[in-house]
Every structure is written in structure tokens, then in C-alpha cells.
C-alpha positions as CSV (number, residue, x, y, z in Angstrom):
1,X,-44.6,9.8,36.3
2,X,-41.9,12.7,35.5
3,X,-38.8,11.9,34.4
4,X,-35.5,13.9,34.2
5,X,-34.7,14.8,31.1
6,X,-30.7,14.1,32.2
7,X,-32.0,10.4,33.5
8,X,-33.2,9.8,29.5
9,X,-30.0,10.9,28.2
10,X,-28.3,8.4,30.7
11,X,-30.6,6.0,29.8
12,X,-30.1,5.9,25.5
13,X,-26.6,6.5,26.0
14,X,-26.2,3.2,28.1
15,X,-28.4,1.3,25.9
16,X,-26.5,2.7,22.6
17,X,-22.9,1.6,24.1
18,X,-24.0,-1.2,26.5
19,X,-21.4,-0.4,28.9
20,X,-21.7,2.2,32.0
21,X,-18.6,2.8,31.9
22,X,-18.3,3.6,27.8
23,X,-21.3,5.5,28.4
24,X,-20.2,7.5,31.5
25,X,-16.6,8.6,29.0
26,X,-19.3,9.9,26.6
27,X,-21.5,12.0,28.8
28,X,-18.2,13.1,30.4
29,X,-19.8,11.6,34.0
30,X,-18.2,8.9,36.6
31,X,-19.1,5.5,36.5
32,X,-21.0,6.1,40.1
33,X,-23.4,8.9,38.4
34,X,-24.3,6.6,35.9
35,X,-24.9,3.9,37.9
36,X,-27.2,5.9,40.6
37,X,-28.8,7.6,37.7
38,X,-29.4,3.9,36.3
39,X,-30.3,2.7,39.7
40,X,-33.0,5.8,40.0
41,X,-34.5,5.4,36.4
42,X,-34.7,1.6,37.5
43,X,-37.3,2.1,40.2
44,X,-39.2,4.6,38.4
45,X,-39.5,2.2,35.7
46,X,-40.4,-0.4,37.9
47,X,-37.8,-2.8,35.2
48,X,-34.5,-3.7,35.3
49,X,-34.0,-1.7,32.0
50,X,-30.4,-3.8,31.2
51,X,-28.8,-6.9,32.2
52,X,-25.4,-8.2,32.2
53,X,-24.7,-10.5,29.3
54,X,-21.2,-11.4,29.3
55,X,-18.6,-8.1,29.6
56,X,-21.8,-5.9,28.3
57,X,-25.3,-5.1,29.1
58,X,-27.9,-6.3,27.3
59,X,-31.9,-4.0,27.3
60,X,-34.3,-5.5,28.6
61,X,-37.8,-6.0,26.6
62,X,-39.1,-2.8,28.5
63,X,-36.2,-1.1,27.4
64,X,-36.0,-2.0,24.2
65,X,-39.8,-1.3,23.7
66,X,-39.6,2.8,24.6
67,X,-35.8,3.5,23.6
68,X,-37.1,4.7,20.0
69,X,-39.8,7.0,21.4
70,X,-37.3,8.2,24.4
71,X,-34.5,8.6,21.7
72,X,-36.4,10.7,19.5
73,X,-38.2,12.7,22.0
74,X,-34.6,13.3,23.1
75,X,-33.7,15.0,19.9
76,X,-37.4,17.1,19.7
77,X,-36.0,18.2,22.7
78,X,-32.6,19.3,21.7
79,X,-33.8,20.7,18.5
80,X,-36.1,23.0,20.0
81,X,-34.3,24.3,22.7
82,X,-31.8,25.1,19.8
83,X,-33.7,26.5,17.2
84,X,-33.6,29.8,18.3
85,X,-30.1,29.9,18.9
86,X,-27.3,31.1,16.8
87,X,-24.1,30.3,15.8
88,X,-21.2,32.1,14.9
89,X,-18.4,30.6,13.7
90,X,-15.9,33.3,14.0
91,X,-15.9,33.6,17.8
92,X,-18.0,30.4,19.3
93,X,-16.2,27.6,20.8
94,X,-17.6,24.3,19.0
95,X,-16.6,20.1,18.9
96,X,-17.7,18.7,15.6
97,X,-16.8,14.8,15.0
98,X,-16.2,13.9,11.6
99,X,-16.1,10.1,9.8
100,X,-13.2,9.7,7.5
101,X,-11.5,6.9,5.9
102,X,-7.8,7.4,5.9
103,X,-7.6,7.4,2.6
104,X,-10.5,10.4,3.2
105,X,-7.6,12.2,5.6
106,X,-5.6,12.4,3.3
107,X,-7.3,14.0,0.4
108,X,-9.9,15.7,1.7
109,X,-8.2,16.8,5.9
110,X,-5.9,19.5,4.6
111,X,-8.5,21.7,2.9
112,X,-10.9,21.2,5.6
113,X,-8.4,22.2,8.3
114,X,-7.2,25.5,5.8
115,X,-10.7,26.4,5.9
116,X,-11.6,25.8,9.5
117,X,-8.8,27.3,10.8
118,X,-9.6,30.7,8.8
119,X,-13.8,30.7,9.4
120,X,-14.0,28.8,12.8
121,X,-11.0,29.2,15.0
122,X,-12.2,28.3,17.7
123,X,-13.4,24.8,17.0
124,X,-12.2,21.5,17.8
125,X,-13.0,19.0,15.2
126,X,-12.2,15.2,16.1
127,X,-12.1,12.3,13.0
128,X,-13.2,9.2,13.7
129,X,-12.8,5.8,11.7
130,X,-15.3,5.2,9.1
131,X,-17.3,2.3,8.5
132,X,-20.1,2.9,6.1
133,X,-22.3,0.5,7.3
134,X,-22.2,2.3,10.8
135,X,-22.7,5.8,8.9
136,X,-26.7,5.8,9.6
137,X,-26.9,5.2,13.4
138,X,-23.5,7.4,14.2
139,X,-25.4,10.4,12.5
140,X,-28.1,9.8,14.5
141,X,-26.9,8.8,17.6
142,X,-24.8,12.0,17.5
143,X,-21.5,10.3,17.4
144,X,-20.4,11.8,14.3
145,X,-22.0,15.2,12.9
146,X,-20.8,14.1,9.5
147,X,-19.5,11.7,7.3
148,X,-17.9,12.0,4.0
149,X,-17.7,8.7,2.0
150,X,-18.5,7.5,-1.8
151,X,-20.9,4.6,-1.1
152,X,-24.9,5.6,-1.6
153,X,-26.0,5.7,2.0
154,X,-30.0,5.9,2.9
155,X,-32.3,6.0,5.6
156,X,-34.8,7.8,7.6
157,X,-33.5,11.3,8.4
158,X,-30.1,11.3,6.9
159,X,-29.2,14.0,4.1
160,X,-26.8,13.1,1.2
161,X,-24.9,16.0,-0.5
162,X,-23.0,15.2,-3.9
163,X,-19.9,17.6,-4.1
164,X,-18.4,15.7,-6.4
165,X,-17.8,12.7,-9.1
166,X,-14.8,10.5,-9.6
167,X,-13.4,7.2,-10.9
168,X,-11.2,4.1,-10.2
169,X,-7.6,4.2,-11.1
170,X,-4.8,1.7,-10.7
171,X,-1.8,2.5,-9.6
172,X,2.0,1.0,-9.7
173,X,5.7,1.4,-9.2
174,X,7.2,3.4,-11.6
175,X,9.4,1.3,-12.3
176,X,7.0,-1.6,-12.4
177,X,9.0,-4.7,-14.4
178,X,5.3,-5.5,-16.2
179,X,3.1,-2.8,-16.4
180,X,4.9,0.3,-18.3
181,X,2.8,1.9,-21.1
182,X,-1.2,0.2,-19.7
183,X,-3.0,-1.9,-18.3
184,X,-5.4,-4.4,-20.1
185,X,-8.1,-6.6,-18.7
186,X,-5.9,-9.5,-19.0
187,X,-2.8,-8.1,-17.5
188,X,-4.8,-6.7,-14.7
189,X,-6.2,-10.5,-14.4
190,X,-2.7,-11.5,-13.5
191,X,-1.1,-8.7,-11.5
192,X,-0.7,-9.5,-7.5
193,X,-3.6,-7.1,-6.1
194,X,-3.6,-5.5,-2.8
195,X,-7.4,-4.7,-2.0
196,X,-8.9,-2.5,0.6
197,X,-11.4,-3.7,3.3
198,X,-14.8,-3.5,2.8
199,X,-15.5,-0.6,5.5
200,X,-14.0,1.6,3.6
201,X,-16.4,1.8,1.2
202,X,-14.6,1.3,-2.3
203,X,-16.1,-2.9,-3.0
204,X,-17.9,-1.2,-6.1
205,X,-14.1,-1.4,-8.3
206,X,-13.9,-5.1,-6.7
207,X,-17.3,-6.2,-7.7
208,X,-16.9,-4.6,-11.3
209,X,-13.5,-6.3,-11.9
210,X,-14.7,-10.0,-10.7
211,X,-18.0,-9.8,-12.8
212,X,-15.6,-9.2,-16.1
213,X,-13.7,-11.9,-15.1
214,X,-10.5,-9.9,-13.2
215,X,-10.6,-11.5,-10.2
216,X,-6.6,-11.4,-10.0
217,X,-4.2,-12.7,-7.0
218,X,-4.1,-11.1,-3.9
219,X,-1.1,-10.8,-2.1
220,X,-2.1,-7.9,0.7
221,X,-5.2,-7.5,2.3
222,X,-5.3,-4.1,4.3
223,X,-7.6,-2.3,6.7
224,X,-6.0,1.0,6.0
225,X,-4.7,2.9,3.8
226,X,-1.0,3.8,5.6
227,X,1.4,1.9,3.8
228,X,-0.1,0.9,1.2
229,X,1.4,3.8,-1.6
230,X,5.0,2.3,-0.1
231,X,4.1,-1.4,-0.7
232,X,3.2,-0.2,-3.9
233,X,6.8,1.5,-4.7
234,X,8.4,-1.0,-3.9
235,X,6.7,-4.2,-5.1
236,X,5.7,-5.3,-8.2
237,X,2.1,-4.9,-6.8
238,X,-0.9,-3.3,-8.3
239,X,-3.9,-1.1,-6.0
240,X,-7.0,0.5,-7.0
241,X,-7.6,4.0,-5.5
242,X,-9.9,6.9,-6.6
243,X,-8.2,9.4,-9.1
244,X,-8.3,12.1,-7.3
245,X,-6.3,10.3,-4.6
246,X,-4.0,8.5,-6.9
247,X,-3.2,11.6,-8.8
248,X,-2.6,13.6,-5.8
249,X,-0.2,10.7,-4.7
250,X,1.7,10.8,-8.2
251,X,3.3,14.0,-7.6
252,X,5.3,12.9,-4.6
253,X,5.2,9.0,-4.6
254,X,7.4,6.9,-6.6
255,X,4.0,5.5,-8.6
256,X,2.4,5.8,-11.9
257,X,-1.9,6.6,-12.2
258,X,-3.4,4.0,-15.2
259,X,-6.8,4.3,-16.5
260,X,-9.0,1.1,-15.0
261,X,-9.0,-1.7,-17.3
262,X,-13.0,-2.4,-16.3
263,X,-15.9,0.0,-16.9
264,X,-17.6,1.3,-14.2
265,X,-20.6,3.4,-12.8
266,X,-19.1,6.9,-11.9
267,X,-18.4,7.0,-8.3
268,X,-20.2,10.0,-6.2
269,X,-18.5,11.7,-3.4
270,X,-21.0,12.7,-0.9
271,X,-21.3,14.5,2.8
272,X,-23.7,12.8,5.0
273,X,-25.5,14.5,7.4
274,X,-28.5,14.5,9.8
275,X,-31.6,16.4,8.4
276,X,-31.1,19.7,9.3
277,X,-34.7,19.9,11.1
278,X,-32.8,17.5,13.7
279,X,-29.7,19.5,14.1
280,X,-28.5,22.0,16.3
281,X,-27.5,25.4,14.4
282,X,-23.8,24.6,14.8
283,X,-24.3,21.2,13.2
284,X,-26.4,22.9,10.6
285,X,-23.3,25.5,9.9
286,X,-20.3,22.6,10.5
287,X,-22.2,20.1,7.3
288,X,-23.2,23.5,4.7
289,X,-19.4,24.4,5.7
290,X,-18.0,20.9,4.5
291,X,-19.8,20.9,1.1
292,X,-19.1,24.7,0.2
293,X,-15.2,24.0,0.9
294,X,-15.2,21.0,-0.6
295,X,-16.6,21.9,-3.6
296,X,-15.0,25.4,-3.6
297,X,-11.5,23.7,-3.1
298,X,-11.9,20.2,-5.2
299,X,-14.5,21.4,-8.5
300,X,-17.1,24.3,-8.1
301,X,-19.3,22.0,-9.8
302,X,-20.6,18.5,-8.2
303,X,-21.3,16.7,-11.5
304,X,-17.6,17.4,-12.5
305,X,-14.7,15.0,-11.8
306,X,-12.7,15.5,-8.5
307,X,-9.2,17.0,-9.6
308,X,-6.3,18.2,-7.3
309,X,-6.5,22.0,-7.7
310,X,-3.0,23.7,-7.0
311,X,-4.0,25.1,-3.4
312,X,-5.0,21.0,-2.3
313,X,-1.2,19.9,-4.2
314,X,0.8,22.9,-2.4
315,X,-0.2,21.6,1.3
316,X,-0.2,18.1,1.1
């Protein structure tokens, strides 16, 4: 039986977003050329290949059996006919997708854009929310080229590059009516907390403050970063960032950066990427070109400590 190579792509996109018409916006196709392309792969297959279950479709056993082998013979594919390509980043027009947390935009965007826009004009790079526990499968789905987060990520396939080290911080008003020349454990205890959501990948300060006994009060949970410097300002409420965040942030926001009363593991910031055997050339170029700035802009050496350098504090 020969199948269209097209038909395959169809077919793993579907199964990956379970929706013909989430998988039509993603191939750039109408929802009636997904659905005849479905309806064609169908009788070759002699299955069903997906079902409706509820608002979604749901593989069938058939499907669910050969979409590993059909989803990596996809990328064989790809890489091959790729290989002997080249890419230039000076004149060719590119997408890359890129995971960030917000609090990622704001530290790390500004470089990243200084530097694309000089090397790569002609790109278009899109950022997409990160969740770290999604960072495997978007890499190698191809939904995101790259992802740059602190949490150790592993799995089959996916290439972690350190460009850098750095530490928890807390932060609060100026002003603050409590907390003026430190912070100790006990104080810390007692502060009202607001604490980031788990998808954004900075539990490891949470975990270390509730096994030395610093639980503390919460009085803002957030899913975001946006708004939370301003709560901050104007509150007699505590946070825990990254320092190179937090002391980026002093210089313009009405806060003050304090060491973390609770010792912790050294936090590595990393770029995630596929293994570059399974990546087109540009892919190749856009992940090499995200730890070279990085680390170029941020600290020329990845076992140092991330520290706003006067280029990163001029643009933000």
C-alpha cells in the first residue's frame, strides 16, 4: 500500500490536536481538505483511525498502534530532505516558535529581538506560553523550535544547553512597613506570599522554603507574571523571582532585591532543543543562535551567575 506522504502529515497532526479543525489552522488547510484527506487515509487503512469523544476525536487502537513509527518516519523524512540544504540567516525568510514564560519575555525577549533583528531580518519569530511539563512533546511535535526555562528537562531526543546560573531572590516595596534592612527565616515565615504557578517552572524556591519550615500565608496566587512587580509596590507583599529578573526590575520599579532567607541548589538556565540530527538547518542555526546571544549578552561564561549587563538595562 503507498501512502502520501501529505496524507501522514494530516494524519499525526489530527491525532496530536484531536480536532480537524485545530489541525487544519496548523497545516494552514480548510477543514474540507482535512476531512477528505482523513476520509481517503480511512479506506486505505481499512480503520476508522479516530472517533468522536465528546467535542474531540479520540485514535483509534490502529491508530494509536502506528502513530509513533508514522511520526518518526515523518521526521527521517524531513531531516533528509533537509540535510543538504542551507541556511542563511541574513537573506532567508524563516518562522521560529519559541516557549517563554512571561517572566522569560521580559528578561531574556529584548536581547533576542536586538540580535535577530541585526543577524536574521527576515525572520518571524512567534512566543508561545510555556509549560514545562509540555516542553518534551512541543519540541518534538514541532510546535515550538525552542524553549528556554530553568527546570532540568529530559527525554529521548531533546538537547539541554546551560547558558547560565542563577538564584532566588525576594523582593518588596521599598517602602515595605516590615522588611527594611533583611529578611530572616522567621520573618519570611510570616510575610503574605504571592507565589507563581507551577507551569512556570520556579516550584524548586517553594519546595525549599516549606521543607525549612517557611511555608508562609498566601494572599495572591498568579498564573503570570504581569502585575505582579505592581502588587508588589504597593502592598505589604513579599515574591520570589530569579535575581537576574528581580535586579533588572529594581532599577525601574518601586521594589527592593533581598538575599533568600532559605539555601538552595543553584538554579540552571537552559535552551531546549530538539537533537540537532532531527532538525532542519534553520532550526539548527535559530537554537546555536539563542545560546551564543544569550550568553554573549547575559555572562560569556555558563557556570557564572546571570547579571543584567548595561546593553540588557539600556533597552528594557
Amino acid at each position: 500500500m503507498e501512502l502520501d506522504l501529505n496524507l501522514m502529515r494530516v494524519f499525526c497532526t489530527v491525532y496530536e490536536q484531536g480536532s480537524v479543525t485545530a489541525a487544519a489552522a496548523q497545516l494552514h488547510l480548510t477543514q474540507p481538505s482535512v476531512s477528505h484527506a482523513l476520509k481517503n487515509l480511512r479506506r486505505q487503512c481499512n480503520d476508522q483511525l479516530f472517533v468522536r469523544d465528546g467535542r474531540g476525536l479520540r485514535p483509534t487502537p490502529f491508530a494509536a498502534s502506528i502513530f509513533p513509527q508514522v511520526k518518526a518516519g515523518i521526521a527521517q523524512i524531513s531531516a533528509a530532505v533537509s540535510s543538504g540544504g542551507l541556511f542563511d540567516p541574513a537573506t532567508a525568510p524563516d518562522r521560529f516558535t519559541l516557549a517563554l514564560t512571561d517572566l522569560g519575555e521580559l528578561a531574556f525577549l529584548p536581547p533576542i529581538m536586538m540580535a535577530l533583528r541585526r543577524l536574521a531580518p527576515g525572520v518571524e519569530l512567534t512566543v508561545v506560553p510555556l509549560d514545562v511539563e509540555h516542553v518534551p512533546e512541543d519540541l518534538l511535535s514541532n510546535r515550538v523550535d525552542a524553549a528556554i526555562c530553568a527546570p532540568y528537562i529530559g527525554g529521548p531526543d531533546v538537547v539541554r544547553t546551560v547558558i547560565g546560573t542563577d538564584d532566588y531572590v525576594v523582593i518588596a516595596a521599598r517602602d515595605h512597613p516590615r522588611v527594611r534592612d533583611g529578611l530572616t527565616l522567621e520573618q519570611f515565615a510570616q510575610e503574605p506570599r504571592i507565589r507563581l504557578a507551577s507551569s512556570m517552572g520556579h516550584d524548586v524556591a517553594e519546595v525549599a522554603a516549606e521543607r525549612a519550615g517557611a511555608r508562609g500565608r498566601t494572599a495572591l496566587r498568579l498564573s503570570h507574571f504581569t502585575g505582579l512587580t505592581a502588587v508588589v509596590e504597593r502592598t505589604d507583599c513579599v515574591a520570589v523571582l530569579p535575581r537576574f529578573l528581580a535586579e533588572t526590575l529594581e532599577e525601574t520599579a518601586g521594589i527592593r532585591v533581598f538575599p533568600h532567607p532559605v539555601e538552595m541548589a543553584t538554579m540552571q538556565l537552559a535552551v531546549y532543543a530538539r537533537d540537532p540530527d532531527h532538525q532542519r538547518p534553520a532550526q539548527r542555526w535559530f537554537a546555536q543562535f539563542l545560546v551564543d546571544t544569550l550568553r554573549e549578552t547575559m555572562s560569556p561564561d555558563p557556570s557564572a551567575p546571570l547579571r543584567p549587563g548595561p546593553l540588557h538595562r539600556r533597552r528594557l
